[in-house]
N, C-alpha and C positions, 0 to 999 in steps of 0.2 A: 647479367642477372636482371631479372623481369620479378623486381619485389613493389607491393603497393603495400604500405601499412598503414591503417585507415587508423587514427583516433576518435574516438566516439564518447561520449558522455553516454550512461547506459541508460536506456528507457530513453531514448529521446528517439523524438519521431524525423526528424530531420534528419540525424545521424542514420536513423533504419534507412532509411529511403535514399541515399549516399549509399548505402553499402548493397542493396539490392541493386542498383543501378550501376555500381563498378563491376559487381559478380557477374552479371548480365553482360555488360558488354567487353570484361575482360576475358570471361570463361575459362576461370583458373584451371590449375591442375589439382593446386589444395589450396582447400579456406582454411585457413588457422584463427581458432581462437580461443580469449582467453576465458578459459571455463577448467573445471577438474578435469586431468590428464586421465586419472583410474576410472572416467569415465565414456571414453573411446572406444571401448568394447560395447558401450552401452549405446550409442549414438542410435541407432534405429528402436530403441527404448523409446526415446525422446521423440521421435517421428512418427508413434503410433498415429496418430489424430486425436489430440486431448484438443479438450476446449480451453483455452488459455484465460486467467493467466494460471501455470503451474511452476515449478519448484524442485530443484534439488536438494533434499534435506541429508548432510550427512552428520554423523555421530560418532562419537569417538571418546572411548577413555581406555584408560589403564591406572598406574599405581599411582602417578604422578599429578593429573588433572582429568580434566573431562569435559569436552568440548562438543557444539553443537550450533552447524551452520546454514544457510539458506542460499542457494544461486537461483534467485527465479526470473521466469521468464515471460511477459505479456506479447502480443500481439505486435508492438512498436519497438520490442525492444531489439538492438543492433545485432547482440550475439543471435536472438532467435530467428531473423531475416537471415544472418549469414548461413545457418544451419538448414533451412530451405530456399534459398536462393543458390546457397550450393550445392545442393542435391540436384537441384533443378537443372543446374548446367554442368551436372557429371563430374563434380570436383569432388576428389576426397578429403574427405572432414576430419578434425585433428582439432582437441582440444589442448590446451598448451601451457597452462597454469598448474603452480604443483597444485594435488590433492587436499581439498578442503581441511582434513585432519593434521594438515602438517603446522608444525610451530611456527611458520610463516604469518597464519589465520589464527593464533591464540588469543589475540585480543578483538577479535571482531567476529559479530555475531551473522553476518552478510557479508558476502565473497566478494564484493564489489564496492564496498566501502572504504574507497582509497582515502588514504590520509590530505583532506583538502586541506588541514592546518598549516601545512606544510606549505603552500601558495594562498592563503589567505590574503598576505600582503598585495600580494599581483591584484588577486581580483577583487580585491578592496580600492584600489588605486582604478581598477578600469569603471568600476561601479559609480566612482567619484568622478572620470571624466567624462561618461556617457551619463550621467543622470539620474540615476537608479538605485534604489533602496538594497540590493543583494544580488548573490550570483544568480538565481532565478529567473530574477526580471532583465538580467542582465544576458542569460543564456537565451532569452527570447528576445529581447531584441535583436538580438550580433543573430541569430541562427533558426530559431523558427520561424520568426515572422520573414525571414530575407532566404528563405532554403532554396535559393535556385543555382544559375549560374557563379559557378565560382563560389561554392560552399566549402569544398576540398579545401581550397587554399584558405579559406577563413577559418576553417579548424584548427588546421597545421601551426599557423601565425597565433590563435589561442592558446596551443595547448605548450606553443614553443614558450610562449610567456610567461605564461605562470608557473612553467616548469624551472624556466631561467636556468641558473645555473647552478641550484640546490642539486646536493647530493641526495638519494633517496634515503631511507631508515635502511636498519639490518633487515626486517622481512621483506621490503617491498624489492631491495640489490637482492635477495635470492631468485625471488620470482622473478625479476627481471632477466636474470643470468639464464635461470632455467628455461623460460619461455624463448631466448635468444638464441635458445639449443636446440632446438624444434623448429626454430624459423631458418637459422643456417640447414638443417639435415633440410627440409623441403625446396630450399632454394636450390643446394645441391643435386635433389634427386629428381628436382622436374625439369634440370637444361636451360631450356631455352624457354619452353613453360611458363606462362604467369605464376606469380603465389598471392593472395592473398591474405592477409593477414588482419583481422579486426579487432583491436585491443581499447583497453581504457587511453583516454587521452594524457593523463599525465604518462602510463608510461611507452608513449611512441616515442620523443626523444632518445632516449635511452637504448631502444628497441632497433629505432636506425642505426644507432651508432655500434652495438654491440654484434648486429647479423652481418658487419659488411663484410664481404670478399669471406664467403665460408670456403672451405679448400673440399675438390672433389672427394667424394664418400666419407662425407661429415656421417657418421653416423646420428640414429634416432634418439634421443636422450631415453635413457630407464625410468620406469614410472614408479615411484618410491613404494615401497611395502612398510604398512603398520608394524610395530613391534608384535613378537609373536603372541607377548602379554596381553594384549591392547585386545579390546572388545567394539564394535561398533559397524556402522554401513554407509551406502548410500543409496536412497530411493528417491523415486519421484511420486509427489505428495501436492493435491489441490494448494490452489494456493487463490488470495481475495487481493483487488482493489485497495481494501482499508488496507492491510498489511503491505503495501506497494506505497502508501501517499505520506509523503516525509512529513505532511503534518501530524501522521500516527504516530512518527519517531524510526521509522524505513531511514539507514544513516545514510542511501546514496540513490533514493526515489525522485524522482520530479514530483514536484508535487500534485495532487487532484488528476490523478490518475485516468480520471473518467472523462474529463475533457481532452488531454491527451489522446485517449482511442478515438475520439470527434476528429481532434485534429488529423492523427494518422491516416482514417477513413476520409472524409469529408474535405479537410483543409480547413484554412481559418477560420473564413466568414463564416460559414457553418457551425463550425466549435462554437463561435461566440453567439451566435443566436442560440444554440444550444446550452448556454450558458443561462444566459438569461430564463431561457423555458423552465431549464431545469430548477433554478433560483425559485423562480416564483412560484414553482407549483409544488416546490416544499415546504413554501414557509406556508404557503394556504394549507394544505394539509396538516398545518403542525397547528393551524386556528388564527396566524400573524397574518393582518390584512395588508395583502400586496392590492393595490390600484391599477387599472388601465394607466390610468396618470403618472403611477411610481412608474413604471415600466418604460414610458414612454420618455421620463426624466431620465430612468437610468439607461437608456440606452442612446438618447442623445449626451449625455455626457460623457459615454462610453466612446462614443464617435469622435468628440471635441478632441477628447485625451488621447488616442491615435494619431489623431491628426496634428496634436502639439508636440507626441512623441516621436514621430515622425514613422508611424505604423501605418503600410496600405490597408492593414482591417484590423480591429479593435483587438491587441492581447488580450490574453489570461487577465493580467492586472489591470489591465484599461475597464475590462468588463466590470472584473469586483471594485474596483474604486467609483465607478458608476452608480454599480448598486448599492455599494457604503453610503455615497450621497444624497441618493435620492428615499433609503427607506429606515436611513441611523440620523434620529433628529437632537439628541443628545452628546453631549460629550462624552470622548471614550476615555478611560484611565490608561489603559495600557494599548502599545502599538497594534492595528490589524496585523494578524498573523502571514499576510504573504506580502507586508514591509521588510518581515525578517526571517531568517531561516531558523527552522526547528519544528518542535511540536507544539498543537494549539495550549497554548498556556489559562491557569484559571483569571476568571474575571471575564472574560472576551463576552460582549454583547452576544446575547440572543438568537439573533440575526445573523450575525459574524458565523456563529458556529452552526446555525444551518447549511448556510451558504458555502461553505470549505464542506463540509457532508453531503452536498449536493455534488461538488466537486471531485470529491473521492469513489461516489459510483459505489455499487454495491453486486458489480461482478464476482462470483465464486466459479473458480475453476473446477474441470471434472475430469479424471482419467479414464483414459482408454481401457475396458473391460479387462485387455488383453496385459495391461502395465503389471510387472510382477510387484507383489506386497511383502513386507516384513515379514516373517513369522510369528511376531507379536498380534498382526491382524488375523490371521488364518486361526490362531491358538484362541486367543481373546472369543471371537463369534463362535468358534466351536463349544468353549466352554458359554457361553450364554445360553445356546441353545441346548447345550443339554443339562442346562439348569434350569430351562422354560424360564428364560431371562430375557431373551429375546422380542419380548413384545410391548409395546405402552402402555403404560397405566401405574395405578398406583398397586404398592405391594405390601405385608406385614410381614414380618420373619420369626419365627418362633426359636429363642438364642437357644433353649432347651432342647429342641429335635435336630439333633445330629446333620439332618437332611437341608434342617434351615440354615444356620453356622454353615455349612458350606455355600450356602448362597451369601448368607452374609457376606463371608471373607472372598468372592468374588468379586461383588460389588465394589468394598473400600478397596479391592487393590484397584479398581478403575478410577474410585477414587484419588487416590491416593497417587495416581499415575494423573492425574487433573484432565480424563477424559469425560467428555461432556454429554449430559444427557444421563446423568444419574445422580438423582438427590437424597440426601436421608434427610427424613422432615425431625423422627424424632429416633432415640434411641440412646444407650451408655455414653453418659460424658467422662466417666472416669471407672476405673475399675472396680468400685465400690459401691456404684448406683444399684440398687435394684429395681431396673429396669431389664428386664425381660424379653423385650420384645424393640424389634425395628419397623420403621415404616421407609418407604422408598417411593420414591418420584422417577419412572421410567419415563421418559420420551427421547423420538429422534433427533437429531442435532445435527445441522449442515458438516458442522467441523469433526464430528467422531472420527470420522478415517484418517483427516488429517492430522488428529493429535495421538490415533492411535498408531500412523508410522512413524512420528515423532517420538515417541515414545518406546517403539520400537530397537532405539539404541540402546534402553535400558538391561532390553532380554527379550529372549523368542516367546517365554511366555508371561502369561500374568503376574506370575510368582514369583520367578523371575526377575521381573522388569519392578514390581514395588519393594522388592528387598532390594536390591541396587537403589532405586529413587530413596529411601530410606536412609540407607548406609550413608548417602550425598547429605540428607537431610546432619543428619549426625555429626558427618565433618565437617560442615557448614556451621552448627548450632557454636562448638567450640565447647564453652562452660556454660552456654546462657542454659539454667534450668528448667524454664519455659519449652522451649524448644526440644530439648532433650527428650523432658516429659511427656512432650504433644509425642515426637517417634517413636516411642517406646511403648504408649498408645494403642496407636494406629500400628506396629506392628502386631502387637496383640490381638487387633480388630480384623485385621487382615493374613493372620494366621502364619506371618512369617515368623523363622527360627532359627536361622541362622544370619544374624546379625553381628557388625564389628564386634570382636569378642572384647572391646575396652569399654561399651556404653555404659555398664554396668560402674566398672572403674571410676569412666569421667563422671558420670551422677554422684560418686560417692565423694570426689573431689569440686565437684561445683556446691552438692552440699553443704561442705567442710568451710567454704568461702562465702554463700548463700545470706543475704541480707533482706530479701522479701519473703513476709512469710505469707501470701498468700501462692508465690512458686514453692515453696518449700515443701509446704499443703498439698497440693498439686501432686507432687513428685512422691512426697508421702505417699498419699492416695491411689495415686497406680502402682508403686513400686510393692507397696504391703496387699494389693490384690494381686499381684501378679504370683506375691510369693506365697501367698495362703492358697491360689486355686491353678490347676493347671490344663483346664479343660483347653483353654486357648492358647497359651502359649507355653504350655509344658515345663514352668521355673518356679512350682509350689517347692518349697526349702530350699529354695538356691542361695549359699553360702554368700554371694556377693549381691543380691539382694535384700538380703539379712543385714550386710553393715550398712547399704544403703538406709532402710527401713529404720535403726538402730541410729545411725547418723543424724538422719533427718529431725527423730522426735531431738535427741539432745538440742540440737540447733535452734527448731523453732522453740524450746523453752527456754531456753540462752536468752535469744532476741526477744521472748516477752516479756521474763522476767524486768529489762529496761527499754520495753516500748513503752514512751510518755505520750501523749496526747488528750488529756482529756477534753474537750472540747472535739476533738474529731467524730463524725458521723458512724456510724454504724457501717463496715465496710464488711462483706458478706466473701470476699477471700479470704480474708485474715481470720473470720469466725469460721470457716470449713478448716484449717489448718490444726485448729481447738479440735473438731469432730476428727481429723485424721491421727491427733495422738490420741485421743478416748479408743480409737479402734483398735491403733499399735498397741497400747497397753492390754486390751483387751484379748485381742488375739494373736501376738506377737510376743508371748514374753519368752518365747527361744530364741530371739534375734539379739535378745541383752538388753530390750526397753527396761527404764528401773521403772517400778511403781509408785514406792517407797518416794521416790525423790520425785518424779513428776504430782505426785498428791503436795508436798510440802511446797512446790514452786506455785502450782495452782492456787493455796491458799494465800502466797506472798500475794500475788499477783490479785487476787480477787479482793483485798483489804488495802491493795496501793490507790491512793486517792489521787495518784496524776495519770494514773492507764486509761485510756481510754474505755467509754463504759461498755462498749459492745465485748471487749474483753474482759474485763473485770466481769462479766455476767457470764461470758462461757467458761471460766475457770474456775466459777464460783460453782456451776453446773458438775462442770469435770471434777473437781475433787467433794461434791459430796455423791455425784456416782460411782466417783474409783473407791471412797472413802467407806462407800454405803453406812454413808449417815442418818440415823433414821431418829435423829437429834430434835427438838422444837428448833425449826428455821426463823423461824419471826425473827427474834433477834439480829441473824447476822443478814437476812434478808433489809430490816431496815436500816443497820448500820449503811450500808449498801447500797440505799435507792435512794434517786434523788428527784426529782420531779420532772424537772429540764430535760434531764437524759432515760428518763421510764424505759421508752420504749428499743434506744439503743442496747441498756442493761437486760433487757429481755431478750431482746432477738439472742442474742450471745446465750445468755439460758436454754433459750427453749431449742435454740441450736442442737445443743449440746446436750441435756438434759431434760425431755420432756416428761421423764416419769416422777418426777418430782411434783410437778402438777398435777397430775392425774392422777395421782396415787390418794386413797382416802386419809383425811386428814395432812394430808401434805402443804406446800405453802399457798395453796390457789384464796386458801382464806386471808392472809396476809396482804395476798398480792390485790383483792381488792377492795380491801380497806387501802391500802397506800395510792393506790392508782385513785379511786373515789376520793380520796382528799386534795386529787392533784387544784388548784385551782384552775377556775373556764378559760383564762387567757394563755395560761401554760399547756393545759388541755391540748390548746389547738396548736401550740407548737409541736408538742411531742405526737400528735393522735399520726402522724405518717408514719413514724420510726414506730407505734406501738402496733399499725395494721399490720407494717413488713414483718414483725417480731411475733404475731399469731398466724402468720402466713406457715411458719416452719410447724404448722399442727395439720391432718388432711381434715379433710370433712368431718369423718366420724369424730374423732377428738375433740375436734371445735364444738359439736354438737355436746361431746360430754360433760365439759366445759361449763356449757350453760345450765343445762341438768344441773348441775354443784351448785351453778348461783342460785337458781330458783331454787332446791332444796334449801339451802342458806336461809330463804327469806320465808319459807313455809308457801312457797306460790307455788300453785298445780300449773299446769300446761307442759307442754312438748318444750324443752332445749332448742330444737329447730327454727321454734318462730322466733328465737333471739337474731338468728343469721338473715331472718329477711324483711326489712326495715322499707318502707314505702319510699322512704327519702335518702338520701346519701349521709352519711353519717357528721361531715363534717357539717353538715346543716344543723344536725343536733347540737351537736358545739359550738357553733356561732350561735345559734339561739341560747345555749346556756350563757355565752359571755354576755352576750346583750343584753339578759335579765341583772346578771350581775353588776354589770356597768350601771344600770337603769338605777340597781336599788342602791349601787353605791352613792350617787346624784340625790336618790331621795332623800339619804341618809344625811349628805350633807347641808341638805334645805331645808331638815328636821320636817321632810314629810311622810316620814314613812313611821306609819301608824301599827297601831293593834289587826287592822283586818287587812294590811298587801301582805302577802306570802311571801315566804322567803326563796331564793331559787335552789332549786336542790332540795328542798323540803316535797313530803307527798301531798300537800294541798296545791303546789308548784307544778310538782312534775304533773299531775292531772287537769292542770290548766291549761297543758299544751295545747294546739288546735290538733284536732284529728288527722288531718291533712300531713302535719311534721312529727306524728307521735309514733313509735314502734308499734307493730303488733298485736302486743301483752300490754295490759298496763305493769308498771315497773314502778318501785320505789326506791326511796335511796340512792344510794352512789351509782347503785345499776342501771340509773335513768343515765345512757349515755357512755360512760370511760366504757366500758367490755363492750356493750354494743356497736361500739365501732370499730374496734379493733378485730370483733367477733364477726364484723362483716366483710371482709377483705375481700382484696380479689382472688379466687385459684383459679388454677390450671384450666386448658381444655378439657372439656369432659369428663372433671370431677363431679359431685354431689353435691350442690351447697346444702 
């Protein structure tokens, strides 16, 4: 028997070049390695001429779970040398590893992410007697920096040890067993023939032991088949540098990928000048001044430490501890990232984190014209283009034109599948916005193809593939209602309709259990538009969105009835949750919402002096809208208002209620006589809570608004010039307090006479300087509270 079975560390360029160099001079009969078996018919797939590095991505679900994996391949890497190195010398190819989809791979997101926890010990103990901070620095000293003579045997003696004599796990003995089967049939069937064989280094051990003495016509092991249920593929898909450098969180990359291809091409000295170039001429682009003198520091230090480490030319770390020393003049809090193995963690210097992205290279792979694609890509670009979606720029959608809606729900399912290069800037947050219309951000994106064969496991087409990615969302979310309600959404938005038939169920039991009432809101809000309208997803009187809908009001008036807080802020969830039962009630009374009883909790709730006041104002809202009370308010308006909390108890109001105000004779008279009383120093606490709380009026209302006050006071001019104030309002109210404070001082020095005006008086307010005055002259209270509230910020491309 003529077996060689190489152990390799993958991505290592030392190992590639061992293994190009054995195929060469052994001129096997078959290279065996370990990659997916169901991929052996594909082997001249992988051969077209892509640019490296690229990727096997496979996909896999059924009833049970749903998986989804990566075997990629760069330049340096071992398996993709043996894949052309053995072609090159007429060997036949044979991948030998079960298939990515198998339970072998359930818990690993990369095919080649052997369980290192398992020898940790070993190579904790060799790190400890060779000097070295982790297996990295430690896999470059033992083997890239020394890759010559007698590298073989320094593998073997690695891989022997740290394998010791641990039993493997359950998946990693199957793979082994299986792969062992494939390496007996080819030792059998090539004679006298070399075999080659290039697998991970921990499992060569294993690998000798189980192929020995195979018996003539071992047969070829069977290559497993999916269950018939089971949905999924495997393609090959671009693939980047970042996604290869273990500092991205790659579980079995070498790190800084980008020096690595130096090394492979060029060799060390090389790399490491290329290190430094590449160092410096990052951080100078990035605006951080590198020196002729930093360089020349960190690359004699770089030297020093080779030479102390006993490196013929400066490693990887030799390099970066260099350049750590001579351009990091601070202390660091947490350790340099390639002390320790993982991904770059927060905090890391400036510097630090250029330098590792310098390292990481910014290669992206390209497949061969000829590579076949999902169905998901082929369906995806068809449908673009014959939606004239296919081009950059920006786009509007009209949700009303039949024509548009179909572009819409193209779009979110790309969405919604997290393929790149498509944004919505504006458009419905909830089923009850009326908003009308979408805006979209087209452009191209490196990575679209690669996330659209990725995505491709979902389903051949768009619809497909975001109604599965959905269903996952769903069984994922569990009861969080949040989640629930985002899917439910977004299936709506995306036009899908056949969804788990329980979603409706679990909403109506995370309901039942529901403790936030700003998800509650939420859940409300789509669930009662989904079931009043069916343009989008076809469930107007659907019986089990009816108890959802029905549910939800109960709930959130449950929880407000004994939500205490008063001192809390103004929180603008919990006051949309208010507007989502004003709608139930409103439009939903076949679902079983009570009125009758939602009007009487409202008023508990709007007269408890521990609720918080952004509620206490939108219940107080809600039951004289459901109430249609057309009662003098003053009274319960000032039992109600408090100065501190003005403008919390508003937003909640105007929430919920703004025809209260705007109705002739309604409480706008009240509200500013009570606000105009607030005093200057209270003023300016409350004047934020009271902008955000005329924020819920548009333009024209606010305008009406002011029309009322000037009526109020017999003043001519436009409402308008109330909203545009030469100064920022809270300027107004610092000046009001400081006249206050001023005359309270005078007051107490008994200097204040028959001719100082009072502040807030019309001989006062006309003192202003010109400079900080409104407009309009103004008198009374209206010098100020309304004007600032009346100045707020709105939207993009409203009216002020």
């Amino acid at each position: 028997m003529s077996l060689t079975v190489l152990g390799v560390r993958h991505h290592s360029p030392a190992c590639a070049r061992l293994v190009g160099e054995t195929i060469a001079a052994l001129r096997p009969a078959y290279v065996l390695i370990e990659g997916p078996a169901d991929m052996n018919d594909r082997i001249a797939e992988l051969l077209l001429g892509h640019e490296l590095p690229v990727a096997v991505f496979t996909s896999y679900a059924d009833d049970a779970r749903r998986h989804g994996s990566w075997a990629p391949f760069c330049g340096y890497s071992p398996e993709w040398v043996a894949l052309t190195a053995g072609r090159a010398a007429g060997a036949e190819l044979r991948f030998i590893d079960l298939p990515a989809w198998h339970e072998a791979f359930a818990d690993r997101s990369n095919r080649y992410a052997d369980a290192e926890q398992r020898y940790a010990e070993a190579v904790e103990r060799l790190c400890a007697a060779f000097g070295v901070d982790n297996t990295d620095a430690l896999w470059d000293h033992l083997v890239e920096m020394e890759p010559g003579e007698g590298l073989a045997e320094r593998l073997a003696a690695y891989f022997d040890l740290i394998r010791g004599e641990a039993a493997a796990g359950p998946s990693d003995t199957a793979r082994e067993e299986y792969m062992a089967g494939w390496i007996r049939a080819a030792v059998a069937d090539a004679g006298e023939r070399p075999v080659v064989a290039v697998v991970g280094g921990f499992h060569r051990p294993a690998l000798i032991r189980l192929a020995a003495a195979p018996a003539p016509g071992t047969p070829w092991p069977a290559v497993p088949q999916p269950p018939e249920t089971a949905t999924g593929g495997s393609y090959l898909v671009p693939y980047s540098f970042r996604r290869l450098d273990a500092f991205a969180g790659y579980q079995s990359g070498m790190p800084s990928p980008e020096y690595y291809q130096r090394l492979w091409e060029d060799g060390p000295a090389e790399a490491a000048r290329y290190l430094l170039t590449a160092v410096a001429g990052r951080l100078r682009d990035r605006g951080q001044p590198v020196s002729t003198a930093d360089l020349i520091a960190a690359r004699t230090s770089a030297e020093a430490l080779s030479r102390l480490r006993g490196h013929r030319h400066p490693a990887r770390v030799d390099v970066l501890d260099g350049l750590a020393a001579a351009l990091i003049n601070e202390a660091l809090d947490i350790p340099l990232p390639w002390s320790v193995r993982g991904t770059i963690t927060a905090g890391q210097h400036p510097a630090v984190v250029e330098m590792t992205a310098a390292l990481s290279g910014d290669r992206v792979g390209r497949l061969h014209p000829d590579t076949p694609l999902p169905p998901l890509v082929h369906a995806a670009t068809a449908e673009l283009e014959r939606h004239g979606l296919d081009r950059a720029g920006e786009l509007e959608i009209d949700l009303l034109d039949p024509a548009g809606r179909e572009r819409s729900r193209v779009l979110h399912r790309l969405r919604i599948l997290d393929i790149p290069g498509y944004a919505r800037i504006t458009g419905p947050a909830t089923g009850v916005d009326p908003v009308l219309t979408e805006k979209w951000t087209i452009r191209d994106h490196e990575n679209r193809l690669v996330a659209l064969i990725e995505a491709g496991g979902y389903g051949p087409t768009p619809a497909a593939a975001a109604t599965a990615r959905i269903s996952e969302r769903v069984d994922a979310a569990g009861n969080d209602l949040g989640r629930l309600a985002d899917a439910l959404f977004d299936a709506a938005l995306s036009g899908v309709t056949d969804l788990a038939g329980d979603l409706p169920a679990r909403l109506e039991r995370g309901v039942a259990a529901g403790s936030d009432l700003g998800e509650l809101g939420r859940v409300l809000a789509v669930t009662l538009a989904l079931w009043r309208h069916d343009r989008l997803l076809g469930t107007a009187g659907s019986d089990l969105l009816a108890a959802v809908v029905a549910g939800a009001t109960r709930r959130i008036l449950w929880l407000a009835e004994g939500w205490h807080g008063a001192g809390a802020p103004a929180e603008l969830r919990r006051i949309r949750a208010v507007v989502a039962v004003r709608d139930a009630i409103r439009h939903a009374a076949a679902t079983g919402v009570d009125r009758d009883a939602t009007i009487a909790v409202s008023g508990r709730v709007a007269a408890d002096r521990a609720a918080p006041p952004d509620l206490r104002g939108a219940f107080y809202g809600l039951a004289r809208t459901l109430a249609e009370d057309d009662s003098d308010p003053a009274p319960a308006v000032r039992g109600a208002f408090t100065g501190g909390a003005a403008g919390d108890w508003l937003a909640g109001l105007f929430a919920v209620a703004r025809e209260p105000v705007l109705a002739p004779g309604g409480i706008l008279g009240v509200l500013d006589e009570l606000i105009g009383g607030i005093g200057a120093e209270e003023f300016l606490v409350a004047l934020p809570a009271l902008r955000q709380a005329f924020e819920f009026f548009p333009p024209r209302e606010r305008a009406t608004i002011a029309d009322r006050l000037l009526e109020m006071r017999g003043l001519g001019g436009s409402g308008r010039d109330l909203l545009r104030m030469s100064v920022p309002p809270e300027v107004v109210a610092a000046g009001m307090a400081l006249d206050e404070a001023v005359e309270e001082r005078l007051a107490r020095a008994g200097l204040l006479g028959a001719g100082v005006p009072l502040a807030g008086s019309p001989s006062a307010a006309t003192s202003v300087p010109p400079s900080a005055a409104p407009s309009v002259p103004l008198d009374g209270p209206l010098d100020g509270p309304l004007c600032g509230p009346l100045d707020g910020p709105v939207s993009a491309g409203e009216e002020r």
